[in-house]
Structure formats: structure tokens, C-alpha cells
C-alpha positions as CSV (number, residue, x, y, z in Angstrom):
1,X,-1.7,-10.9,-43.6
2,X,0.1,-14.4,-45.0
3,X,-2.2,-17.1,-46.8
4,X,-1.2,-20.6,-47.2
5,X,-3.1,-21.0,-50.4
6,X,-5.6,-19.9,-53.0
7,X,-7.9,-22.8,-55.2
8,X,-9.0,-22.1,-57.9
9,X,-11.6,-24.9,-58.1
10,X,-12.9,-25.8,-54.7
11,X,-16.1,-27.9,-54.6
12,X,-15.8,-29.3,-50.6
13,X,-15.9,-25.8,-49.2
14,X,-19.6,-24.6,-50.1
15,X,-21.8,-25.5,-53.1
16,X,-20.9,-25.2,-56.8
17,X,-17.3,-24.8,-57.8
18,X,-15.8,-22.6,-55.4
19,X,-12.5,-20.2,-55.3
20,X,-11.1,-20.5,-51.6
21,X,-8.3,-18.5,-50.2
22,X,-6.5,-20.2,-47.3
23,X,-5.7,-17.0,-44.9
24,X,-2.9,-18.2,-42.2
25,X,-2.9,-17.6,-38.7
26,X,-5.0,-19.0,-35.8
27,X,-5.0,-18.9,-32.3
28,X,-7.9,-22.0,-31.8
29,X,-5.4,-24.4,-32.3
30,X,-8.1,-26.6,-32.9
31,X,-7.1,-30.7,-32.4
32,X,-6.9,-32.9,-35.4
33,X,-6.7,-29.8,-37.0
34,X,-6.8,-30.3,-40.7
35,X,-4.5,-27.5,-41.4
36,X,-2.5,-27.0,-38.4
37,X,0.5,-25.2,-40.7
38,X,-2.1,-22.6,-41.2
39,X,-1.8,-21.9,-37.4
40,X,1.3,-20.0,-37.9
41,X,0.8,-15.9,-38.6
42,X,3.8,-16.0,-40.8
43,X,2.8,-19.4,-43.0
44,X,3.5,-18.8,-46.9
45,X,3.2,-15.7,-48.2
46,X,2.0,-12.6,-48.0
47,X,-1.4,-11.6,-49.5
48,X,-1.5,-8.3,-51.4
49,X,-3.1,-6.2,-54.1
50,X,-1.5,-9.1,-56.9
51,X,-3.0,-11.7,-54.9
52,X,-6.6,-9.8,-54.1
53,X,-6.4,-9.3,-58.4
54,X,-6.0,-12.8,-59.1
55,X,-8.8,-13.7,-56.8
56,X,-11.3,-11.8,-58.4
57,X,-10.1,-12.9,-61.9
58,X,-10.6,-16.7,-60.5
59,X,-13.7,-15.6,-59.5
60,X,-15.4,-13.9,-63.0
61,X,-15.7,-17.2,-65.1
62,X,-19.6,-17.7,-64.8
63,X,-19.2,-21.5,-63.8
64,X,-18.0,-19.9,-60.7
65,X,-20.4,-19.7,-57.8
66,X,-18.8,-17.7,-54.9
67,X,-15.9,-17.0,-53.0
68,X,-14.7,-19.7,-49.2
69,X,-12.9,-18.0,-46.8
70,X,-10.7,-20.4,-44.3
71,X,-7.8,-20.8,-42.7
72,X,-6.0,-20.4,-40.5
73,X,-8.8,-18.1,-39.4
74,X,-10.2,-15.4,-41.5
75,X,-12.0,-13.5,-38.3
76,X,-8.4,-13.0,-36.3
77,X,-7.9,-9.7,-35.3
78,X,-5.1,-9.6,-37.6
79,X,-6.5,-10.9,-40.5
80,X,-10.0,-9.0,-40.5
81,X,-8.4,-5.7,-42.5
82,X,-6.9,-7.7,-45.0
83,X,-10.0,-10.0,-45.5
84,X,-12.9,-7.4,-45.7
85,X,-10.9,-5.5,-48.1
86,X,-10.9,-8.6,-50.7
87,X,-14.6,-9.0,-49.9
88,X,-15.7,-5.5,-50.2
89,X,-13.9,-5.6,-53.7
90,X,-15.6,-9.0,-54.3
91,X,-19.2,-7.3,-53.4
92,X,-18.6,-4.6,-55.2
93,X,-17.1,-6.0,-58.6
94,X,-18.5,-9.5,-58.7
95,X,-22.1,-9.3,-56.5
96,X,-23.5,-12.2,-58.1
97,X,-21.2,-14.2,-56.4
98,X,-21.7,-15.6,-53.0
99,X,-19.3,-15.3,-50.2
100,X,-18.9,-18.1,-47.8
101,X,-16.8,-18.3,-44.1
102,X,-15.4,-20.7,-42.2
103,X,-14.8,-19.5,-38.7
104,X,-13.7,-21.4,-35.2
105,X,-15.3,-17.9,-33.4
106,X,-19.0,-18.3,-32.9
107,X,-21.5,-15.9,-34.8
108,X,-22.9,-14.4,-31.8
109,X,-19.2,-13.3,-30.6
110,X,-18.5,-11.7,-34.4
111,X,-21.9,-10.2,-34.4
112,X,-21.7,-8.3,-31.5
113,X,-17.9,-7.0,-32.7
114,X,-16.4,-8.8,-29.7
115,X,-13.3,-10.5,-31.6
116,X,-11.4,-7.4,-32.9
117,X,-12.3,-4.3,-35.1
118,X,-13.9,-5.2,-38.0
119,X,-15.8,-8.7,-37.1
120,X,-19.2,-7.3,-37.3
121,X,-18.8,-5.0,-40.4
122,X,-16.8,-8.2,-42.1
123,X,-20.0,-10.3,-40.7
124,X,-22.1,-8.3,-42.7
125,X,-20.8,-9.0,-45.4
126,X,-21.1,-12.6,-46.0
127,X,-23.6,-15.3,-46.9
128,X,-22.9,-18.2,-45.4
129,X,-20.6,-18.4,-41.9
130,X,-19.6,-22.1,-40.8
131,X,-19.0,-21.2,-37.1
132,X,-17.5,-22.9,-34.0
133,X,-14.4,-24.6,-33.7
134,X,-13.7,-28.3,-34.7
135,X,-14.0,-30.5,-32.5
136,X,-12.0,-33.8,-32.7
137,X,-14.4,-35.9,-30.4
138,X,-17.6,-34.5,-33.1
139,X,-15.8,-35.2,-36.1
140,X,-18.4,-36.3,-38.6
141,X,-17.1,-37.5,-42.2
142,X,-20.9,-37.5,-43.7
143,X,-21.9,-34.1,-42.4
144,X,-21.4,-31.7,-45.5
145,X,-19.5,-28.2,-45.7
146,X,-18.4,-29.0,-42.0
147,X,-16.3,-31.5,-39.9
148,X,-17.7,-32.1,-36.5
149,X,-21.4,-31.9,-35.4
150,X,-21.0,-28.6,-33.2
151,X,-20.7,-26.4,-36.4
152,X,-23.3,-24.9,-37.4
153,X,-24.1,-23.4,-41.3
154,X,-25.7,-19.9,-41.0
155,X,-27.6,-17.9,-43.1
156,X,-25.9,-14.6,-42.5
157,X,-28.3,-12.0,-43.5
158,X,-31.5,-13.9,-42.6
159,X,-29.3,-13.9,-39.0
160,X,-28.7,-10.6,-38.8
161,X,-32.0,-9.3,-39.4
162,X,-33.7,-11.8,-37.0
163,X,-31.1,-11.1,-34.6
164,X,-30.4,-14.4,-33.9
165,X,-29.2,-17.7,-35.7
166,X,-31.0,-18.7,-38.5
167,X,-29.2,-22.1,-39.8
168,X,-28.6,-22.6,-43.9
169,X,-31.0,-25.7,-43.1
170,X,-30.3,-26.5,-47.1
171,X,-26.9,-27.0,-46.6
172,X,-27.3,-28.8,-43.2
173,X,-28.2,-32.3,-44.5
């Protein structure tokens, strides 16, 4: 797996300060795209063990609250291995943190494991999933953690155990 880019201090990506690693590759192509280099499997470089170390170093300073997840998209086929890897290591080394997804797949495609190997087991795993692809024509500026009107914030685990979509309704405003 490539990623375009990891920030260290990310605060428009999910609440509190934020690091966010920028996976690349994506096969929504999604119009007026805000990344659309990310699109490309083989955008910047490639992400290893030095890159999954630095991640969770970025991540220790108390001030910071959790771990985003974009792209490109982290739920491609491709991309799945690489990304549960760094957030098994993240749930296992740092579990106070929170671990946040931004996905153009819908949740009820990842939780039934229909979009490659490891979407449900990688599902499991996180917090928060912003699912559904942007959509130029919903494009909201004032909606927050999300760009068009069709996304919706989900409360993973609440989800999961209800078997169906519960939304992060504090995060939805």
C-alpha cells in the first residue's frame, strides 16, 4: 500500500487534534473529489513498518485524541491488509485512542465483508466510520466531519451490536 500523506495535527477530520494517514488508491472516483491524486494505487510512497512506527509515535502525546483514516480509500481491497495491521497495533499499543474512518463504501456493504477480505474484521475495529461516497450535487460546507449530505457518521460498535446503523448523532450537527 502507497499513502499520499500522514498529519500530524489534523483537527477537520474528527474531534480533538487528530493524526490522519492519507492511504492512496480508489476506485469511486468520486467528482469534485477533494483528493483526486489519491485515486492513483501508486500515489507517493510506500507505507511500511517506518511509517506504521511514526504513526503511533504521532499518536502517544496525550493532547492526541485518535487516529482518521482517508484517502484514497482505506476499505479497498488492496489497502485493507495494510490498514488493519496499523490499527490493530494502534488498539493494541495506544487503546485510549479513538480510531476514525472515512469510507466512499457504505457500512452495510463492509459489515457484511462484501468489499474484499478483511472489511468486516477492519470494521470492527473502529469508532467512528464516515460512509458513502461524496457527492458533488450534496456538497455541504457547514455540515461537520463530512462534505455532502448523503454521508452519514456512525457509531461503529453501537452499529454492530444493533445490527444496524446507529448514527454518531453528536457529531451530526
Amino acid at each position: 500500500m502507497n499513502y499520499a500523506d500522514i498529519k500530524k495535527v489534523d483537527v477537520a477530520n474528527g474531534p480533538g487534534v487528530r493524526v490522519s494517514l492519507f492511504v492512496s488508491g480508489c476506485t469511486h472516483r468520486c467528482e469534485g473529489c477533494f483528493n483526486p491524486e489519491t485515486w492513483d494505487f501508486a500515489y507517493g510512497s510506500p507505507f511500511g513498518a517506518a511509517e506504521a512506527e511514526r504513526v503511533l509515535t504521532l499518536l502517544s502525546p496525550d493532547h492526541i485524541r485518535g487516529l482518521s483514516l482517508l484517502g484514497g480509500e482505506p476499505f479497498e481491497p488492496a489497502n485493507q491488509g495494510p490498514v488493519l495491521e496499523l490499527v490493530e497495533r494502534v488498539r493494541r499499543e495506544l487503546p485510549q485512542k479513538t480510531v476514525w474512518c472515512y469510507s466512499g463504501y457504505l457500512f452495510e456493504e463492509l459489515a457484511a465483508g462484501k468489499v474484499g477480505e478483511h472489511s468486516r474484521e477492519l470494521l470492527e475495529k473502529l469508532d467512528v466510520l464516515v460512509d458513502g461516497p461524496f457527492v458533488l450535487a450534496r456538497k455541504d460546507l457547514g455540515l461537520r466531519f463530512r462534505g455532502s449530505s448523503n454521508q452519514r457518521i456512525i457509531d461503529v460498535p453501537a452499529s454492530l451490536k444493533a445490527g444496524e446503523v446507529r448514527l454518531a448523532e453528536e457529531y451530526m450537527q
